[in-house]
VEXLOGU-823249 format. One line per field, with one value per residue (C-alpha): residue number from 1; residue in three letters; z, x, y. Coordinates in Angstrom, 2 decimals, decimal comma. Layout:
VEXLOGU-823249
i: [NUM_...]
aa: [ALA_...]
up: [Z_...]
east: [X_...]
north: [Y_...]
This chain:
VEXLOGU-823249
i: [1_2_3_4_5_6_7_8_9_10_11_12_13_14_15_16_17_18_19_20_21_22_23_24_25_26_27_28_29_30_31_32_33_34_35_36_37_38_39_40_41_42_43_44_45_46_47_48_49_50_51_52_53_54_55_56_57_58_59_60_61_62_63_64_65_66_67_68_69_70_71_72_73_74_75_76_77_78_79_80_81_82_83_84_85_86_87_88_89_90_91_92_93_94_95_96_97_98_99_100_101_102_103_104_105_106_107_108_109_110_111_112_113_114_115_116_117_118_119_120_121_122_123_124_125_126_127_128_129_130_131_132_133_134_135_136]
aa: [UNK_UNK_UNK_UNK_UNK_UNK_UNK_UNK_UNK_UNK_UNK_UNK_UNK_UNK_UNK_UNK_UNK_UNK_UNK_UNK_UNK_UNK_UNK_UNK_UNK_UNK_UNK_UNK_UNK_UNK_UNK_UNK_UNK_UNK_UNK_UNK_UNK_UNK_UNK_UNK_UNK_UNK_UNK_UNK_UNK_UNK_UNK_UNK_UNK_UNK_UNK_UNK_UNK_UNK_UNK_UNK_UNK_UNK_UNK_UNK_UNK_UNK_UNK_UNK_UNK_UNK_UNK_UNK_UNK_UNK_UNK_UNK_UNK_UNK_UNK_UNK_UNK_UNK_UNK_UNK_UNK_UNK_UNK_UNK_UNK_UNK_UNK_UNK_UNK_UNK_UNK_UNK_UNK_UNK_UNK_UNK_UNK_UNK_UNK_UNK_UNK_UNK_UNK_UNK_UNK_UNK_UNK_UNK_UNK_UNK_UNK_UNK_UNK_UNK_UNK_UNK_UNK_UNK_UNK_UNK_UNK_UNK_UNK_UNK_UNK_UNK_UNK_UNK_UNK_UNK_UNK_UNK_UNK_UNK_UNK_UNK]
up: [94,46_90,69_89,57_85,71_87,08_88,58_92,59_92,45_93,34_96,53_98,24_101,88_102,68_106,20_105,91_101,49_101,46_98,99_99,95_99,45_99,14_102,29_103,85_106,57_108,91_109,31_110,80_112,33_113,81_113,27_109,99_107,20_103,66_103,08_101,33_102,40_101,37_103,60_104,60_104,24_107,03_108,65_112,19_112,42_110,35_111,01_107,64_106,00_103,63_102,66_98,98_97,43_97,45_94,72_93,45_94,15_93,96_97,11_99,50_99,12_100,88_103,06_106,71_109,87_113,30_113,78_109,92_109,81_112,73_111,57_108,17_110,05_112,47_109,19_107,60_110,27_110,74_106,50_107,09_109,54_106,94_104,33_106,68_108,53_104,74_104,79_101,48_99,51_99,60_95,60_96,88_100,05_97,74_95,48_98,37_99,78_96,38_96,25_99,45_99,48_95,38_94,92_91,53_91,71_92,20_94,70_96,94_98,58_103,12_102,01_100,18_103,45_105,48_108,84_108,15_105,68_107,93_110,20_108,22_107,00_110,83_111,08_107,98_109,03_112,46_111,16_108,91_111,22_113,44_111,42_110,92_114,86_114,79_117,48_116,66_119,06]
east: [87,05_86,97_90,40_91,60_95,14_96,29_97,39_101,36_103,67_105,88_108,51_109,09_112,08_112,74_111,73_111,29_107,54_105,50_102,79_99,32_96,35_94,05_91,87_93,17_90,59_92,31_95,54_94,10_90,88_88,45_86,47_88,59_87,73_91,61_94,06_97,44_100,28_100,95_103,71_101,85_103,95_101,65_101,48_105,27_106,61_104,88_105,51_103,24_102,75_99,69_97,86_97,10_93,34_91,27_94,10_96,48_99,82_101,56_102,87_106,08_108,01_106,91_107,92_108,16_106,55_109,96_110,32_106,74_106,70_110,18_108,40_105,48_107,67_109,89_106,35_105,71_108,02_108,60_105,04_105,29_107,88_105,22_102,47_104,16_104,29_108,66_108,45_105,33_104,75_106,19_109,17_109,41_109,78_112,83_114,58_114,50_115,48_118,39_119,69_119,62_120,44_117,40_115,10_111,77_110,89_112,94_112,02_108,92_109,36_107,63_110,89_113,07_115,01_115,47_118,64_117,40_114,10_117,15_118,74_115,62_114,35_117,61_117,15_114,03_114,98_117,41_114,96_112,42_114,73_116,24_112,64_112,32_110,00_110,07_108,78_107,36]
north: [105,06_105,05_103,90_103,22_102,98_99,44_99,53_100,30_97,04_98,40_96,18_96,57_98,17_96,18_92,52_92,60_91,54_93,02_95,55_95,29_98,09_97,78_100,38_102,54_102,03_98,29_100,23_103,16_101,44_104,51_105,08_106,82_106,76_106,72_103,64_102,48_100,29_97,78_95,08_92,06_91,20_93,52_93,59_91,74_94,46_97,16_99,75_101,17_104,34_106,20_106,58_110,12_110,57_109,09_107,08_104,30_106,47_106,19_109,43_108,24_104,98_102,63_103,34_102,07_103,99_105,86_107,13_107,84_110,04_111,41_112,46_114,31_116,34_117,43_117,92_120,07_121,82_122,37_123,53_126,59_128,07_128,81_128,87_131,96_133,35_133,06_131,58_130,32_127,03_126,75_128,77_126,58_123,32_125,10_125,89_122,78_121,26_123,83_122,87_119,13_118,76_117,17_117,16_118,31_114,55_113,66_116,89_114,70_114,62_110,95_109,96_111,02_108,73_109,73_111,28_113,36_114,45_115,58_117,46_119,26_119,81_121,28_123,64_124,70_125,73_127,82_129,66_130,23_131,19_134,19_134,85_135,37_132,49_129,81_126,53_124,11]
C-alpha cells in the first residue's frame, strides 16, 4: 500500500481504547490484502471497522459482531433496491438522505447504529415491497 496520508486516530466506542491499523488476515484468519481498525483491546472487545482500499480512511465506525452484522443486512438489503434497478444507486443514496435528514456525509450504512440499520431494513422492505419484490 502506498500511503501519503497518516493512519486515522479512532476511539473505541465500547471500552474507549484507541484503535490501531492491523491487517485483516489477523481477524479473519484467511489471506486478504485488506486493513482494519482495531480495539487494541482486541479480542476482549471485540470492534472493529474496515479501511477503504488503498488508503487508511475507515468504512465508517468501529463495531462490535452485532452492529457489524446489523450494517451488512441493511447493506443488503439497501443493495437489492438499486440492484433490482428501483432507483440508481445515486438516487438510492438521496432517498435515503431524504428520509432519515441526513447530509450527504452522514448517509454512510457504516455510520449506522443499530437503530438506524432498523429503521432502514424497515424502509427498504417497504420499497421493495411496492415494487412486488420479496427479499430474503
Amino acid at each position: 500500500m502506498k500511503h501519503k496520508e497518516k493512519p486515522q486516530i479512532l476511539k473505541c466506542p465500547y471500552c474507549g481504547r484507541t484503535a490501531v491499523l492491523r491487517k485483516a488476515s489477523d481477524i479473519y484468519e484467511k489471506a486478504l490484502d485488506e486493513y482494519l481498525y482495531v480495539c487494541s483491546g482486541y479480542p476482549e472487545c471485540n470492534s472493529y471497522v474496515g479501511v477503504h482500499s488503498g488508503t487508511f480512511r475507515s468504512k465508517g465506525t468501529l463495531a462490535n459482531g452485532d452492529l457489524r452484522h446489523k450494517r451488512i443486512e441493511a447493506h443488503r438489503i439497501f443493495d437489492s433496491i438499486w440492484k433490482h434497478k428501483i432507483m440508481t444507486k445515486q438516487n438510492a443514496y438521496r432517498w435515503m438522505q431524504d428520509i432519515f435528514s441526513l447530509t450527504t456525509d452522514q448517509a454512510h450504512i457504516g455510520l449506522f447504529s443499530e437503530y438506524r440499520c432498523d429503521c432502514l431494513i424497515l424502509e427498504c422492505r417497504k420499497v421493495l415491497e411496492n415494487n412486488h419484490i420479496t427479499f430474503v
